[in-house]
C-alpha positions as CSV (number, residue, x, y, z in Angstrom):
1,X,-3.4,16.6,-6.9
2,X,-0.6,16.9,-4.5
3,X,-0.6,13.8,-3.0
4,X,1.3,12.9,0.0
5,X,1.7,8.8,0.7
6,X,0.9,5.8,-0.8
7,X,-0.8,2.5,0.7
8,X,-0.8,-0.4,-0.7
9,X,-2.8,-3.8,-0.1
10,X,-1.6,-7.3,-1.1
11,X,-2.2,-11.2,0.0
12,X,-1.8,-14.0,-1.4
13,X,1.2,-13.6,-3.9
14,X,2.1,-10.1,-2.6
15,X,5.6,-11.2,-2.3
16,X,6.1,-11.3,-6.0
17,X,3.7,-8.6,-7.0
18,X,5.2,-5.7,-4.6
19,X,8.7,-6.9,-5.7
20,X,7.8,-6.1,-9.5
21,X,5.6,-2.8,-8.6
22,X,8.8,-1.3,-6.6
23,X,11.3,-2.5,-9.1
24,X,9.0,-0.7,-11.9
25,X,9.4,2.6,-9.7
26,X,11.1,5.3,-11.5
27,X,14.7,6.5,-9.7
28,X,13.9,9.4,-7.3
29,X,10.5,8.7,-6.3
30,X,9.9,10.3,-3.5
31,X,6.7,9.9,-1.7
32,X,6.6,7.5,1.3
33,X,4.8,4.2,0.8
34,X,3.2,2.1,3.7
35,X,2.5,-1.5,2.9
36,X,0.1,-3.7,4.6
37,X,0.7,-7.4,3.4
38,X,-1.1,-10.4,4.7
39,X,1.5,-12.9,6.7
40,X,1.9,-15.5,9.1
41,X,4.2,-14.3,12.3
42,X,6.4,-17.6,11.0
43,X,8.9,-17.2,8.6
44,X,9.6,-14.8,6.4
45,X,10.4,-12.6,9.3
46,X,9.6,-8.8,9.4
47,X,13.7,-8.6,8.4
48,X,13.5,-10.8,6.1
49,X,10.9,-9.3,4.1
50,X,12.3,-6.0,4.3
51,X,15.2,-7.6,2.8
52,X,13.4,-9.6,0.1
53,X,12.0,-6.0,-1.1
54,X,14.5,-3.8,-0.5
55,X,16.6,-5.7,-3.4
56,X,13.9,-4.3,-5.9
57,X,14.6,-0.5,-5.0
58,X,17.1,2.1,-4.6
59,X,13.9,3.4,-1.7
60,X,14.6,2.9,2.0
61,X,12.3,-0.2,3.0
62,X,12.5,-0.9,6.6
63,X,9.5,-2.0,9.3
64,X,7.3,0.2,10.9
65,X,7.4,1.1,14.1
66,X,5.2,2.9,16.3
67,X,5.3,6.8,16.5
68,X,7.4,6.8,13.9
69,X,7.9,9.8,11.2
70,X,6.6,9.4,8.0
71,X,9.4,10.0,5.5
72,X,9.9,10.9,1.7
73,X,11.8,8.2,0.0
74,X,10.6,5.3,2.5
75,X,9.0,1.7,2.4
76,X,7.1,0.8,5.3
77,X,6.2,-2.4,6.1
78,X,3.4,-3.6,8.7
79,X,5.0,-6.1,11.5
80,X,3.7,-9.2,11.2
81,X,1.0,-9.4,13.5
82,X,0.2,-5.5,13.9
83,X,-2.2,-3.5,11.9
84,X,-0.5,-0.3,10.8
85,X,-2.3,3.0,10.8
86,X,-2.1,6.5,9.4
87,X,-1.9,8.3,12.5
88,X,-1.7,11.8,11.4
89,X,-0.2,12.8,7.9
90,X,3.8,12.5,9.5
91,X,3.3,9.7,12.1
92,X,2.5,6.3,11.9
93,X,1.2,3.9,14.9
94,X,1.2,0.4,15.2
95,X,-1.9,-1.4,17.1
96,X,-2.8,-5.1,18.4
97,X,-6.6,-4.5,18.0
98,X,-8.4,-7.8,16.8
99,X,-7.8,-8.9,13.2
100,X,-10.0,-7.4,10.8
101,X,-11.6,-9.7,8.1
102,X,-9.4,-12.9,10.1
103,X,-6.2,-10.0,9.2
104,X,-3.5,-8.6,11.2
105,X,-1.6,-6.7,9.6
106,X,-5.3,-5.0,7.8
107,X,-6.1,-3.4,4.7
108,X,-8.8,-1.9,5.5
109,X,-7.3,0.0,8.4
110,X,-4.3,1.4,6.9
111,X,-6.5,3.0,4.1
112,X,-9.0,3.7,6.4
113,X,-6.7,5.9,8.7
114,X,-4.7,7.2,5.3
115,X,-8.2,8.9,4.3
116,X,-8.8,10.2,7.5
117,X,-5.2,11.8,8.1
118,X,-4.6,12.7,4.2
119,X,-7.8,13.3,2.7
120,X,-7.7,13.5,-1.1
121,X,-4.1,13.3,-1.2
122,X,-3.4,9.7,-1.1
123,X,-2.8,7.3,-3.6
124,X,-4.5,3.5,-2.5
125,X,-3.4,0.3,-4.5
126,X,-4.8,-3.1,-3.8
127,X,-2.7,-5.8,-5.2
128,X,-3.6,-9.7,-5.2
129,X,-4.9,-11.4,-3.2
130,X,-7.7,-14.2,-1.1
131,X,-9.7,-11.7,0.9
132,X,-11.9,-8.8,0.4
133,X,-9.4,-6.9,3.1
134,X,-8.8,-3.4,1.9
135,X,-12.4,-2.9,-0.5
136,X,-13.9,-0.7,2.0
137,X,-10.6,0.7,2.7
138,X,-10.2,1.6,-0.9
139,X,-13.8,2.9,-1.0
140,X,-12.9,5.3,2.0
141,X,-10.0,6.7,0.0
142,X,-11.9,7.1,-3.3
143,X,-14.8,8.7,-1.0
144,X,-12.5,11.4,0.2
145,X,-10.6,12.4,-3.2
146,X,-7.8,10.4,-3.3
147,X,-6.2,8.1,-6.7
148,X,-7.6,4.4,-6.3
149,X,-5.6,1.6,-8.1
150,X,-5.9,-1.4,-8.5
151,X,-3.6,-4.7,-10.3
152,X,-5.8,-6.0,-13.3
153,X,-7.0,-9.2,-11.4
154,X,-6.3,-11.0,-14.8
155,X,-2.3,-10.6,-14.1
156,X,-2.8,-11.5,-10.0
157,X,-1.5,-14.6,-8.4
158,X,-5.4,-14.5,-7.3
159,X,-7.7,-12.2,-8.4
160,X,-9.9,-12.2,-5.6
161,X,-8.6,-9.3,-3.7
162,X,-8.8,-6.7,-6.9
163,X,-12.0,-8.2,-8.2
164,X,-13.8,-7.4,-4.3
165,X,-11.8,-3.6,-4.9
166,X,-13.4,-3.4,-8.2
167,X,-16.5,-4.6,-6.9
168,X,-16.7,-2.0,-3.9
169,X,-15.5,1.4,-5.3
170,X,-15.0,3.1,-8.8
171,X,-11.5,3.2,-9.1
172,X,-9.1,5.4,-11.2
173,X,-7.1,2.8,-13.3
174,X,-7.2,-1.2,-13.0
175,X,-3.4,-2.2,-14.7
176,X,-0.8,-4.8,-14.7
177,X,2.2,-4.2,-11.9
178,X,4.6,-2.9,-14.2
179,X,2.3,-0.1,-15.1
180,X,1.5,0.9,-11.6
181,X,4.8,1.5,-11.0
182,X,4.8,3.6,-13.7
183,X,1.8,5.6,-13.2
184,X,3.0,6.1,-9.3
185,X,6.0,7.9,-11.2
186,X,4.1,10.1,-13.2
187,X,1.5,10.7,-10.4
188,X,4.9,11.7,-8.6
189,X,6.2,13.6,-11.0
190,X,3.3,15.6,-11.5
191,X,3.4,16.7,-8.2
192,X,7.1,17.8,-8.6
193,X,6.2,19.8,-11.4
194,X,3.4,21.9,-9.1
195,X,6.0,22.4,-6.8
């Protein structure tokens, strides 16, 4: 599959778990990643965390904004506060829409909008977390073609996020962050070699 973003979910513990999935990324990765993770407006601010990650990865991590390109070789981050959506397969949007399972920034509606944009070439990853935000998300992905990951609840801060995934949607592999990182590289790689 020639897949063409990546989206991943995370909560409670997302901090620490999408630090250790981008550090486990191989040099060169190239496809874009948008990240929706689960935050009060309060500190850390939307710089902050871009900071906080972008010390785990040789990748450009900055905020999204709205109407903005999608790139290869970026992090996006949701705003804190905003849900971040898949506009069409270069162009992100930002929206103030009510929060979505008590959410804003949402799961469920980035993966939602990454299905409908990208089809079967997206790869979704739900990381830990206390909600059952991005399940149905994930189920919309896997429904359309694309990869499905998920962290192996047993090595999540809280397991209740992947468990819901797992619970909602066959999914293509369930393993600890470090491997996800690598699999994203192979998944990346693979495409490279198509090319």
């Amino acid at each position: 599959m020639d897949y063409g973003v990546v989206v991943i979910g995370s909560s409670f513990g997302g901090l620490q778990a999408v630090s250790t999935l981008l550090a486990a990324l191989p040099e060169g990765f190239h496809l874009p990643i948008v990240i929706a993770q689960h935050r009060a407006t309060v500190p850390p601010s939307d710089g902050e965390l871009q900071s906080i990650w972008q010390r785990y990865t040789s990748l450009v991590v900055c905020d999204a904004v709205d109407k903005a390109p999608i790139l290869p070789g970026r992090v996006y981050v949701a705003p804190a506060d905003y849900h971040v959506m898949i506009e069409t397969r270069d162009r992100l949007a930002l929206s103030t829409e009510g929060p979505v399972l008590w959410a804003r920034p949402s799961i469920d509606v980035l993966f939602e909008t990454a299905a409908e944009a990208y089809r079967g070439a997206v790869i979704g990853m739900i990381l830990t977390g206390a909600s059952a935000d991005g399940s149905q998300g994930l189920r919309a992905i896997r429904a359309r073609g694309g990869c499905a990951l998920v962290q192996d609840p047993a090595s999540a801060a809280c397991d209740v996020m992947p468990r819901a995934a797992l619970a909602a949607t066959p999914v293509d592999h369930t393993l600890a962050l470090s491997d996800l990182g690598r699999l994203l590289g192979t998944l990346a790689g693979r495409m490279e070699e198509a090319r």
